[in-house]
C-alpha positions as CSV (number, residue, x, y, z in Angstrom):
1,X,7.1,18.8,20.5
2,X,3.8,18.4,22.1
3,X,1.5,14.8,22.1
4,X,-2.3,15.1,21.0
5,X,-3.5,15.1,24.5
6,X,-7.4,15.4,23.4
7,X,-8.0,12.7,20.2
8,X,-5.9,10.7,18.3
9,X,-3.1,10.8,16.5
10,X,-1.2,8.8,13.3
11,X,2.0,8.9,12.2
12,X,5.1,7.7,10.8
13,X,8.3,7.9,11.5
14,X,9.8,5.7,8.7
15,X,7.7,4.4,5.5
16,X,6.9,7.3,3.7
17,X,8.5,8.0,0.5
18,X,10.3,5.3,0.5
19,X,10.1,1.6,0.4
20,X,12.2,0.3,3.7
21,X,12.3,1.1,7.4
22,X,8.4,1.2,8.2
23,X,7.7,2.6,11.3
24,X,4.1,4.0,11.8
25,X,2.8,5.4,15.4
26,X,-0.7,5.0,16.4
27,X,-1.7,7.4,19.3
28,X,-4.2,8.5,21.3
29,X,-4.6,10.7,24.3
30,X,-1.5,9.0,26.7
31,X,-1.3,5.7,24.9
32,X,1.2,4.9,21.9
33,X,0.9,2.0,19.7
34,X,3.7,0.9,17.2
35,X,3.3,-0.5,13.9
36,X,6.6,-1.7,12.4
37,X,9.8,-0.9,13.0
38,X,12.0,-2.1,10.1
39,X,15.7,-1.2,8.4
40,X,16.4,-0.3,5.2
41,X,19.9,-1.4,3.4
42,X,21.9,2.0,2.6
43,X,22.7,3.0,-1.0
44,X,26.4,3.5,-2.4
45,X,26.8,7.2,-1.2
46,X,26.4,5.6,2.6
47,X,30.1,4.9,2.6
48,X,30.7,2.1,5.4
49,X,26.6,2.3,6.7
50,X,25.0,-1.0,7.3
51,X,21.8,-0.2,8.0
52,X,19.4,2.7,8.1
53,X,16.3,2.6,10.7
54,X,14.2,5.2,11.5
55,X,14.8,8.4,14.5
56,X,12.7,7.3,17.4
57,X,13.6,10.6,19.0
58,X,10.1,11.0,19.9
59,X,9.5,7.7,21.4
60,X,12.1,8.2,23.8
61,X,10.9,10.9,25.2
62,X,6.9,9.8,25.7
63,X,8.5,6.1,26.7
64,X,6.1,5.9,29.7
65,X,3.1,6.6,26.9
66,X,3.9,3.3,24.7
67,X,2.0,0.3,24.9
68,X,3.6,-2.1,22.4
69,X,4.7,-2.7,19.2
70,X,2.8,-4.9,16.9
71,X,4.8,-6.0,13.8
72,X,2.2,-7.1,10.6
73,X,5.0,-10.0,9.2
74,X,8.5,-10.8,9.2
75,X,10.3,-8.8,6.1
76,X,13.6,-6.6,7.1
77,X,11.7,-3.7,6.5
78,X,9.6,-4.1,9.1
79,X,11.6,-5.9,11.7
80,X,15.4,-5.1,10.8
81,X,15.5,-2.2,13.8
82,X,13.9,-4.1,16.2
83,X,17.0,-5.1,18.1
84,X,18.3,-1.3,18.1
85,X,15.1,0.1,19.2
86,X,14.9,-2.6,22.0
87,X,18.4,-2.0,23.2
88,X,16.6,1.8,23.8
89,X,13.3,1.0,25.0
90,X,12.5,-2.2,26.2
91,X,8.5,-2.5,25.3
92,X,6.2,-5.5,24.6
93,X,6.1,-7.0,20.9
94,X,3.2,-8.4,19.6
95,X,3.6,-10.9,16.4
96,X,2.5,-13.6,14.5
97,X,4.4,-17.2,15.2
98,X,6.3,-17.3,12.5
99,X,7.6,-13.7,12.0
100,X,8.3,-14.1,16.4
101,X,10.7,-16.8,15.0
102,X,12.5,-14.1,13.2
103,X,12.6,-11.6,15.4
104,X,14.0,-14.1,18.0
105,X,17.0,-15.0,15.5
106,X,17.7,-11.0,15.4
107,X,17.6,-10.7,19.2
108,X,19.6,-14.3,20.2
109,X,22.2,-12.5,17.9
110,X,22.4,-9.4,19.6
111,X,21.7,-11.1,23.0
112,X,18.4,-9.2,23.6
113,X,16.6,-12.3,24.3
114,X,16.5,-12.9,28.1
115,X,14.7,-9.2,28.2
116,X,12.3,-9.2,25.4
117,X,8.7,-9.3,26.3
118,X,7.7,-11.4,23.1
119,X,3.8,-12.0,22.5
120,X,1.9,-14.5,20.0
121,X,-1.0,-13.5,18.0
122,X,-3.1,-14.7,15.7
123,X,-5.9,-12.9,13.4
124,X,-8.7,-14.1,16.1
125,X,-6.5,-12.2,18.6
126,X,-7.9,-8.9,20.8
127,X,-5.5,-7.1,23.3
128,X,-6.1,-3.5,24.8
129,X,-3.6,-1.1,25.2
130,X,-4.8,1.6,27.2
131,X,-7.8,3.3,25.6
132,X,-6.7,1.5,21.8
133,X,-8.4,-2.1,21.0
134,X,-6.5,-3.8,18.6
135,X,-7.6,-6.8,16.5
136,X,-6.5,-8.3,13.0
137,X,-7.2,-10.1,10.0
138,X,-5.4,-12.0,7.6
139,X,-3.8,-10.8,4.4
140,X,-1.9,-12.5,1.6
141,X,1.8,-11.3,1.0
142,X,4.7,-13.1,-0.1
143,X,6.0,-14.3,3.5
144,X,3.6,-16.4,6.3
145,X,1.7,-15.1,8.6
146,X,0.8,-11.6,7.7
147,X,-1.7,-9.2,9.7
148,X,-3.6,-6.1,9.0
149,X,-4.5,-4.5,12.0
150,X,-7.7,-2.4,13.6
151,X,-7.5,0.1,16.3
152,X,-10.6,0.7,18.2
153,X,-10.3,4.4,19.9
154,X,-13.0,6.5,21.2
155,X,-12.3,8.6,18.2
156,X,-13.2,5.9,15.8
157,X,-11.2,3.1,14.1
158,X,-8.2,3.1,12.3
159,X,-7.3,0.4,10.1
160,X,-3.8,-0.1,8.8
161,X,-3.3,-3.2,6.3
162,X,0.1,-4.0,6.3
163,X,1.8,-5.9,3.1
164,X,-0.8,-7.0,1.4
165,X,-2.4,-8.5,-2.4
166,X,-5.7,-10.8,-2.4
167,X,-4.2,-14.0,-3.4
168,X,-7.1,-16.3,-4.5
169,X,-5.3,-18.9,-4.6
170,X,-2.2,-19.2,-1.8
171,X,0.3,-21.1,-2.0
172,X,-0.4,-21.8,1.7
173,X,-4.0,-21.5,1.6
174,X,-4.5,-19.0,4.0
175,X,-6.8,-16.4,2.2
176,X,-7.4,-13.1,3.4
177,X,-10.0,-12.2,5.6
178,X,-12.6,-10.5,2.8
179,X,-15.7,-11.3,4.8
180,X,-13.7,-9.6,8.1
181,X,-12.9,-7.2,6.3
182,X,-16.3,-5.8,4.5
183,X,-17.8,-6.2,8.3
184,X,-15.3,-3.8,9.8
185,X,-15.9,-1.7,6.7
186,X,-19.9,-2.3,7.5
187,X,-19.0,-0.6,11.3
188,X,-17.5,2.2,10.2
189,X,-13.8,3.3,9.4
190,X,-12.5,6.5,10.3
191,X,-9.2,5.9,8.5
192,X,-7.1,3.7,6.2
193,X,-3.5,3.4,6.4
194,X,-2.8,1.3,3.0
195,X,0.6,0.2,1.4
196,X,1.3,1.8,-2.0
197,X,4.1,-0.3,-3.4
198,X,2.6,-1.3,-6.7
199,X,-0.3,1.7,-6.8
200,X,1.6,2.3,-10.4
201,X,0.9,-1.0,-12.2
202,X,-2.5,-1.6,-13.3
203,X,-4.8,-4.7,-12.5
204,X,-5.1,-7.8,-10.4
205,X,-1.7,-9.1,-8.8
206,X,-0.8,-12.8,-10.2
207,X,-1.4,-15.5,-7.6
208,X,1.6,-16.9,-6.4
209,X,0.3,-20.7,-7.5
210,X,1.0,-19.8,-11.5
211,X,5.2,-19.6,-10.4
212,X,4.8,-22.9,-9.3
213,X,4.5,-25.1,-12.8
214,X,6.7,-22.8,-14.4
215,X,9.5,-23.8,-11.7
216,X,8.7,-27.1,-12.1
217,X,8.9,-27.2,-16.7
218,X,12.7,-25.4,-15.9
219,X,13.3,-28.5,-13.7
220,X,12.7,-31.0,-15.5
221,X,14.3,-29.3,-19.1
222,X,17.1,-28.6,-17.0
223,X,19.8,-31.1,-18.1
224,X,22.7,-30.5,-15.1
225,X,22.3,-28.7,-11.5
226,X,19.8,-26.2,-11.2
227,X,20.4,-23.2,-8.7
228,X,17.4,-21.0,-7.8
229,X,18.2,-17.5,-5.9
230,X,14.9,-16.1,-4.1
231,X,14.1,-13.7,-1.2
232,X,15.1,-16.0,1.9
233,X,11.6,-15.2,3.6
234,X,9.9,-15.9,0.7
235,X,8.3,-19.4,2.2
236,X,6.0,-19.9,-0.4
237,X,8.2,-19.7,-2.8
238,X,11.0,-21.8,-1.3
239,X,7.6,-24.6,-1.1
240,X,7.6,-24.8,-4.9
241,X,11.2,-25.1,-5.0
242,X,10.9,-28.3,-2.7
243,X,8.1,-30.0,-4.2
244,X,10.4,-28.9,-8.1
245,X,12.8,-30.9,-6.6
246,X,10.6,-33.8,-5.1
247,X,9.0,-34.2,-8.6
248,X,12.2,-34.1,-10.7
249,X,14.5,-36.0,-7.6
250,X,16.5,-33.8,-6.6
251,X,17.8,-33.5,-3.2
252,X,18.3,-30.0,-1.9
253,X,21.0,-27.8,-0.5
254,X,20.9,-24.4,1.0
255,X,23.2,-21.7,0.9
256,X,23.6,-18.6,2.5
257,X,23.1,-17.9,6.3
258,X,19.9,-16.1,6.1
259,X,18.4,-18.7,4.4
260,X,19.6,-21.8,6.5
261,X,18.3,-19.3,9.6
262,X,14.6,-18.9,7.9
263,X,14.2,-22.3,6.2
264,X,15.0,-24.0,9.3
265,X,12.6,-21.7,11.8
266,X,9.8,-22.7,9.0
267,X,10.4,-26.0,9.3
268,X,10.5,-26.2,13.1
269,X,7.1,-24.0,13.0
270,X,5.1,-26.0,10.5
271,X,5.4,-23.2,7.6
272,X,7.1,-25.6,5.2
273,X,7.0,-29.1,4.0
274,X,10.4,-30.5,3.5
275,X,10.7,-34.9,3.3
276,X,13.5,-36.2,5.7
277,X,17.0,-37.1,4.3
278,X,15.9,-34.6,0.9
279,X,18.3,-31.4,2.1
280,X,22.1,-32.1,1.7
281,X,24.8,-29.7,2.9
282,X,27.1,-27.8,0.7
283,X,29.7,-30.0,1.1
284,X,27.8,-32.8,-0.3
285,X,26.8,-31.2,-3.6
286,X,30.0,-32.6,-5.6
287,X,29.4,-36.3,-4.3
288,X,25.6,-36.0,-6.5
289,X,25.0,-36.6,-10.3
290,X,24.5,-32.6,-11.4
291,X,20.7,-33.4,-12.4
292,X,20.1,-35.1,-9.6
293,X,20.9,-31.6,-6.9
294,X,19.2,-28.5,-7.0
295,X,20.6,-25.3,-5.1
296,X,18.5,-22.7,-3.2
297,X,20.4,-19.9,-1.9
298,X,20.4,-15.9,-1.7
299,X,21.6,-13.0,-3.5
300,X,18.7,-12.3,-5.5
301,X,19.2,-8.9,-5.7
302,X,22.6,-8.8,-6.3
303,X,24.7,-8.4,-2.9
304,X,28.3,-8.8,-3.4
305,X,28.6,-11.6,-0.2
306,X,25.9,-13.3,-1.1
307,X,26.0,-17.0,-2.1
308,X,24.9,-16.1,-5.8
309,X,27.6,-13.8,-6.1
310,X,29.8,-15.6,-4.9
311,X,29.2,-18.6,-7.2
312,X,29.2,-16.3,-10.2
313,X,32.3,-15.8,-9.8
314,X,33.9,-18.9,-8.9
315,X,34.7,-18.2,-5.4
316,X,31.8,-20.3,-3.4
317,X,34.1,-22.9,-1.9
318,X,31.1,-25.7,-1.6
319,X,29.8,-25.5,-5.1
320,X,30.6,-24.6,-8.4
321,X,28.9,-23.6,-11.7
322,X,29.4,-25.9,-14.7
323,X,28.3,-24.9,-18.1
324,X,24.6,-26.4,-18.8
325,X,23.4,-25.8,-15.4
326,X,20.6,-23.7,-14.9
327,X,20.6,-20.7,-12.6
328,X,17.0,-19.4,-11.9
329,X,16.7,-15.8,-10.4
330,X,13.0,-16.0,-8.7
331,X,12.5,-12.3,-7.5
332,X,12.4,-8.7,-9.3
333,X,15.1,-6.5,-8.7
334,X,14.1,-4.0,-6.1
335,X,14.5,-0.4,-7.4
336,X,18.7,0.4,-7.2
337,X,19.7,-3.0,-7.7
338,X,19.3,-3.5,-11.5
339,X,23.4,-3.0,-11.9
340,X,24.0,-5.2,-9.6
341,X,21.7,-8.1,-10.6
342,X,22.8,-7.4,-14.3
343,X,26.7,-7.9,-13.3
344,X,26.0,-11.6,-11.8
345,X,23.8,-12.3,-14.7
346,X,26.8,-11.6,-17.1
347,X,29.1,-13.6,-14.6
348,X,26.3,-16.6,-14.7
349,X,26.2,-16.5,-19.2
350,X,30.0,-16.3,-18.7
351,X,30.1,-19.4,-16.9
352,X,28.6,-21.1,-19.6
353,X,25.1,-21.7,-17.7
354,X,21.4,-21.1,-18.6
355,X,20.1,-18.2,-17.1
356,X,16.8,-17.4,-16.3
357,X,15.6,-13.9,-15.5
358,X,13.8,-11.0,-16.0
359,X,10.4,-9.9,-15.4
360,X,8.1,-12.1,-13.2
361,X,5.6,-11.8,-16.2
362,X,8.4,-12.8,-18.7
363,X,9.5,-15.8,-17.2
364,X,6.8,-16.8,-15.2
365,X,9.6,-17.4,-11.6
366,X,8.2,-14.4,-9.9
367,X,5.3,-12.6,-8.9
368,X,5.1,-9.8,-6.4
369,X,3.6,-9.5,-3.0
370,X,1.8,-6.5,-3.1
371,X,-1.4,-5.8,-4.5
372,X,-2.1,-3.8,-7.8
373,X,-4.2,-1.2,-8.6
374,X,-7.5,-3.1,-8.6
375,X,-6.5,-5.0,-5.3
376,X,-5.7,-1.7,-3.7
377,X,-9.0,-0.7,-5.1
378,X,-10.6,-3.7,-3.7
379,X,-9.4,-2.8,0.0
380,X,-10.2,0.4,0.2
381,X,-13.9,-0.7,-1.6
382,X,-14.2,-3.2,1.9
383,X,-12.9,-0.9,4.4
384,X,-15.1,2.5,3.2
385,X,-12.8,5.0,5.0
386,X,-13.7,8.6,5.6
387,X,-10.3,9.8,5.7
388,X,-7.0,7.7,3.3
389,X,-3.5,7.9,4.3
390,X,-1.1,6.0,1.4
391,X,2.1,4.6,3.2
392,X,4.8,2.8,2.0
393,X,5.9,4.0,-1.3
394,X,7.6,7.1,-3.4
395,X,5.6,10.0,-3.6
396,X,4.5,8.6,-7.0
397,X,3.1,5.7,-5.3
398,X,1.3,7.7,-2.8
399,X,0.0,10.0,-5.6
400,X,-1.5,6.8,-7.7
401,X,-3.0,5.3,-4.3
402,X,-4.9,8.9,-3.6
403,X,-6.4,9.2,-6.9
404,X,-7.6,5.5,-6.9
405,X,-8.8,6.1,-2.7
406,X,-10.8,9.0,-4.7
407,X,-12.0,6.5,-7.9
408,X,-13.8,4.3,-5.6
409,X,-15.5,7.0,-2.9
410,X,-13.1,8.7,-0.7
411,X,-13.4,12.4,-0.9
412,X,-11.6,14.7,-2.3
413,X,-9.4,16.6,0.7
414,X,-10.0,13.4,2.7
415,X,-6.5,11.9,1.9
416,X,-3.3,12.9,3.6
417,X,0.1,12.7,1.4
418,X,2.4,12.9,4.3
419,X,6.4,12.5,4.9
420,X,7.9,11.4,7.4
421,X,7.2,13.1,11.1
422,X,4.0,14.9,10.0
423,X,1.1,14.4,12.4
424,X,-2.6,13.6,10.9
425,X,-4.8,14.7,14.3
426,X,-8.6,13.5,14.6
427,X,-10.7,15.8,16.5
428,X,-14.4,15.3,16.8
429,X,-14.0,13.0,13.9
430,X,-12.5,15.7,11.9
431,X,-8.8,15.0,10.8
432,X,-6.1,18.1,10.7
433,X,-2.7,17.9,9.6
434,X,-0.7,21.1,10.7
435,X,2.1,20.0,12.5
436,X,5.3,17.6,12.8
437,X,7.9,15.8,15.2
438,X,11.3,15.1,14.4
439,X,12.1,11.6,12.1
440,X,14.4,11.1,10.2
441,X,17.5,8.2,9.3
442,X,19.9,6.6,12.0
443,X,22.7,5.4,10.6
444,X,23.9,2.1,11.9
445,X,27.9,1.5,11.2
446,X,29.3,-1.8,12.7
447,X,28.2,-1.7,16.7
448,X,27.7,2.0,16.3
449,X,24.1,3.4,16.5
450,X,24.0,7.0,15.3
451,X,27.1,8.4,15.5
452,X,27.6,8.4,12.2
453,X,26.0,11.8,10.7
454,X,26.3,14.0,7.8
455,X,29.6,15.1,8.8
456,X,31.1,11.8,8.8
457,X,29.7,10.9,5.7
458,X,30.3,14.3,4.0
459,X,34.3,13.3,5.3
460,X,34.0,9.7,3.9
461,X,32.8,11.1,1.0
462,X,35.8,13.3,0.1
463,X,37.9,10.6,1.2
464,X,36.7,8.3,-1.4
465,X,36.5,10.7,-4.3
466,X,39.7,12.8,-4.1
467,X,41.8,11.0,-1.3
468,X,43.9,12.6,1.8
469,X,47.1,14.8,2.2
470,X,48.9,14.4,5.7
471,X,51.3,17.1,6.7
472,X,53.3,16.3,9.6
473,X,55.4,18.8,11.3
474,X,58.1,19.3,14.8
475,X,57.9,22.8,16.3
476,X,60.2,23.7,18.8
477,X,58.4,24.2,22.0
478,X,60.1,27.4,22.8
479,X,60.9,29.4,19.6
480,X,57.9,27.8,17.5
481,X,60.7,27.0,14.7
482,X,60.5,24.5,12.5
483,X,62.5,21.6,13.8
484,X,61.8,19.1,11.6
485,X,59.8,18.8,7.9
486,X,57.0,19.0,6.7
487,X,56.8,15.9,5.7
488,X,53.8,15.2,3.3
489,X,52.0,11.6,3.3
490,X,49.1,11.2,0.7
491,X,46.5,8.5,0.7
492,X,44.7,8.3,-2.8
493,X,45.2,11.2,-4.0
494,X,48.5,11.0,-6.1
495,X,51.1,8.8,-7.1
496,X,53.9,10.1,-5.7
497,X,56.7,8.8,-7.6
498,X,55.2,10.7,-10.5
499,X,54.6,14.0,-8.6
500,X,57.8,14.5,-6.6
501,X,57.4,18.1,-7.9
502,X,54.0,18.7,-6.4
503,X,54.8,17.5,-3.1
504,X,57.8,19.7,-3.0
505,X,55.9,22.7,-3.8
506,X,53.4,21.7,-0.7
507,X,56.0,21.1,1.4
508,X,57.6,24.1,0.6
509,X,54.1,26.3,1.3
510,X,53.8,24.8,4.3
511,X,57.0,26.0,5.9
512,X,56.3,29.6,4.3
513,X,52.6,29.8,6.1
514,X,54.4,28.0,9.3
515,X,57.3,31.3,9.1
516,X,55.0,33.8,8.2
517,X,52.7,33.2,11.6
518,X,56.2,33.1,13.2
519,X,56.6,36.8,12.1
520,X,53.4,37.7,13.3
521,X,54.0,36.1,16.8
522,X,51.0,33.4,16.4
523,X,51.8,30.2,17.8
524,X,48.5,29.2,18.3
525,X,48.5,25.1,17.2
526,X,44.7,25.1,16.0
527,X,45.8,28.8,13.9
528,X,48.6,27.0,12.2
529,X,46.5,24.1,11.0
530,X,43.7,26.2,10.4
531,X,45.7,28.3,8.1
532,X,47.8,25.0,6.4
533,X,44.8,23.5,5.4
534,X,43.9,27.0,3.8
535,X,46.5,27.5,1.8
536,X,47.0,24.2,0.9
537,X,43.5,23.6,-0.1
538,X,43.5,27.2,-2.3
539,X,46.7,25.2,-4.0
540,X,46.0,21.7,-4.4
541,X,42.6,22.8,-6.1
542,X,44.3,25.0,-8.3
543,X,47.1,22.5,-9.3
544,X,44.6,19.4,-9.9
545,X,41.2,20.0,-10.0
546,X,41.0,17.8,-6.7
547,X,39.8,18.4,-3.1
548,X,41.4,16.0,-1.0
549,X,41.1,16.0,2.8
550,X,44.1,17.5,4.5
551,X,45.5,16.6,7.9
552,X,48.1,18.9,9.6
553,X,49.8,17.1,12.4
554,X,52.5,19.1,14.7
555,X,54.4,17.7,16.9
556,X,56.1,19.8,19.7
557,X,59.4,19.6,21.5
């Protein structure tokens, strides 16, 4: 696992086919920048996982070689493993203001705070690590504060963009940095690192001012309370719901704890406008006129202990859903979550309310953060890179974002589809890539931090699908008799008032597998269960069809 000791080197270690955990490695000669380092929520065959984030294998072993990490904005998949990576290696992080203030909330709760070495950038700002330069310039997403990011190396330059759409017209008013942009194109760019998220759809991305009089129309029709469910980080967003309210008087509660935690650092750090004595708390909202109290909470995407999920079905204690209120989901489900979303939809029509959802372009409530084909186009246009690595995205993605790097100029063989852990090397200006490092998922269950492997979750597996069978047995110590049993103890896998018969034949090959080793003089403890859990399996998966897991305990005395 050698480093690229004579040019530079880019990597990731999370990011790349795949939309969540983004970790990308910047390196050249003995210094190592980070870009990112985010978690990604686990999928229903992660039984009992929490959180994935990426292998940093590699950076614990070069340690003394990193300089920092630099985190483009404040979304969970970039700055979900950032407590878990600093509880490993405690490095400096560079970050805008606002998406410090969530990183801070992640570290105060894991008590990481008092040893964080926590930096404040802006788009004007220059640092050098080592022999890198990095500066930045603004780019529109759907959450303040966003950076791309330039790495001057003796190489050449290396520009990664982060998130990113050109957004006209921002809610916030903070429009990218074209004219930055085209002059660090004008220098020359030895390579883009560009996010491929939406590299499928075609055209301009909608500017994030059109969802703003479309919120405010379902306001005022809306003839009780009207609860809106967005991405908490969404600040823009949660802006129009405010000034929706302001303009149809409605005061304002919150629910959820992420989005108490973000609307409150936003309003401490200037991001959002909200007038004194307009937000209520939950307890407050029955005491209100329903058209006179809006509700902006999470669960957008359908998590089961989120507030909206809770409040479909009846079980938020604060707040309830009448029939005729108006429930507003302002965010597109993210790729696995359509069930979900479509279960608390049917709760919400059940309820008797007016729901609103579907495709931003349908109902006007949402439209996304990342740039379309055209503004991908429009990037790469400004930047003029020799070589074009697509991050961020399925391989699909990655494959729609080489052909349009190759539409507008890049050349053909200049673009690197990569997965996670392969090396792109520059040499001489010439980029190579012919070799990888370990990457990879680590699993995060409760307080544990990759113990939890493929084993495990092959065992958790099995458990879910076809239950457990627990033999217990007392040998003597002396004659290696059977003293006592077996006595068989199942765990979803039958009922056993209706398969007294079953568990009488298991019991009874037990004792025969238990006599026979007997015979043959074999006393051996980890022989016996080795060959009870044999036989038993050979049977059982005969009998039903089923392969639970099966647990031979002996007791000796």
């Amino acid at each position: 696992m050698r480093g690229n000791e004579k040019g530079l080197s880019v990597f990731a270690l999370g990011g790349i086919n795949e939309i969540g955990k983004n970790m990308y490695v910047i390196q050249y000669e003995e210094d190592i920048v980070i870009v990112d380092c985010g978690g990604k929520f686990p999928d229903e065959s992660l039984l009992g996982i929490d959180l994935i984030i990426p292998d940093i294998t590699y950076l614990e072993k070069n340690q003394e070689k990193i300089r920092a990490l630099i985190v483009t904005h404040g979304h969970e998949d970039h700055i979900g493993g950032i407590p878990y990576l600093l509880k490993k290696l405690n490095i400096p992080i560079y970050a805008t203001r606002f998406t410090l203030g969530l990183i801070e909330l992640k570290l105060v709760e894991h008590r990481l705070m008092g040893d964080s070495q926590l930096n404040l950038i802006d788009s004007n700002s220059q640092i050098e690590l080592g022999k890198i330069s990095v500066s930045f310039f603004k780019v529109s997403h759907s959450i303040p504060d966003c950076l791309g990011i330039v790495f001057e190396t003796p190489e050449g330059v290396v520009v990664h963009t982060g998130d990113f759409k050109f957004d006209l017209t921002p809610e916030n008013d903070r429009i990218s940095d074209i004219h930055k942009m085209a002059a660090i194109g004008d220098k020359g760019v030895l390579a883009l690192i560009s996010e491929s998220t939406n590299a499928e759809r075609p055209g301009l991305t909608p500017s994030e001012s059109m969802v703003g009089s479309h919120m405010e129309e379902a306001f005022s029709r809306a003839s009780g309370k009207v609860i809106i469910s967005t991405f908490a980080s969404n600040v823009n967003r949660i802006q129009q719901v405010v000034r929706a309210a302001i303009n149809t008087n409605r005061k304002l509660a919150l629910l959820g704890r992420t989005m108490v935690n973000v609307v409150s650092v936003a309003i401490e750090r200037g991001y959002l406008m909200v007038p004194e004595g307009m937000l209520i708390e939950p307890n407050e909202i029955e005491s209100f006129s329903p058209e006179k109290v809006a509700i902006l909470c999470t669960g957008s995407q359908g998590e089961p202990l989120a507030a909206l999920s809770r409040l479909s079905t009846g079980s938020y204690r604060d707040a309830t859903i009448y029939p005729g209120d108006t429930v507003i989901l302002a965010a597109s489900p993210i790729p696995g979550n359509e069930k979900d979303v479509s279960r608390i939809i049917d709760n919400l029509f059940q309820l008797g309310a007016n729901v609103i959802y579907g495709s931003g372009s349908s109902t006007g409530m949402h439209v996304s953060g990342h740039g379309y084909q055209e503004d991908l186009k429009l990037m790469l246009a400004l930047i003029k890179p020799t070589y074009f690595i697509p991050i961020h995205g399925e391989f699909r993605m990655l494959h729609h974002h080489r052909q349009l790097a190759e539409a507008v100029g890049v050349e053909k063989g200049n673009t690197f589809i990569i997965k996670n852990g392969d090396v792109v090397d520059f040499e001489h200006g010439i980029a190579r890539q012919t070799r990888s490092i370990p990457a990879g998922d680590t699993y995060i269950d409760g307080i544990s931090v990759g113990d939890v492997g493929e084993v495990v979750l092959r065992d958790r597996r099995q458990l879910s699908e076809d239950g457990m069978v627990v033999i217990v047995l007392t040998l003597s110590k002396t004659e290696g008799r059977i003293i006592q049993g077996p006595d068989t103890i199942t765990r979803g896998f039958v009922y056993v008032k209706n398969s007294e018969d079953l568990l009488k034949e298991i019991n009874n090959l037990v004792k025969k597998t238990v006599q026979d080793l007997q015979s043959e003089n074999n006393r051996q403890w980890s022989v016996i269960k080795q060959n009870i859990k044999k036989t038993l399996g050979q049977f059982i998966s005969n009998q039903t069809k089923r392969r639970p897991m099966i647990l031979p305990i002996i007791i000796e005395i």
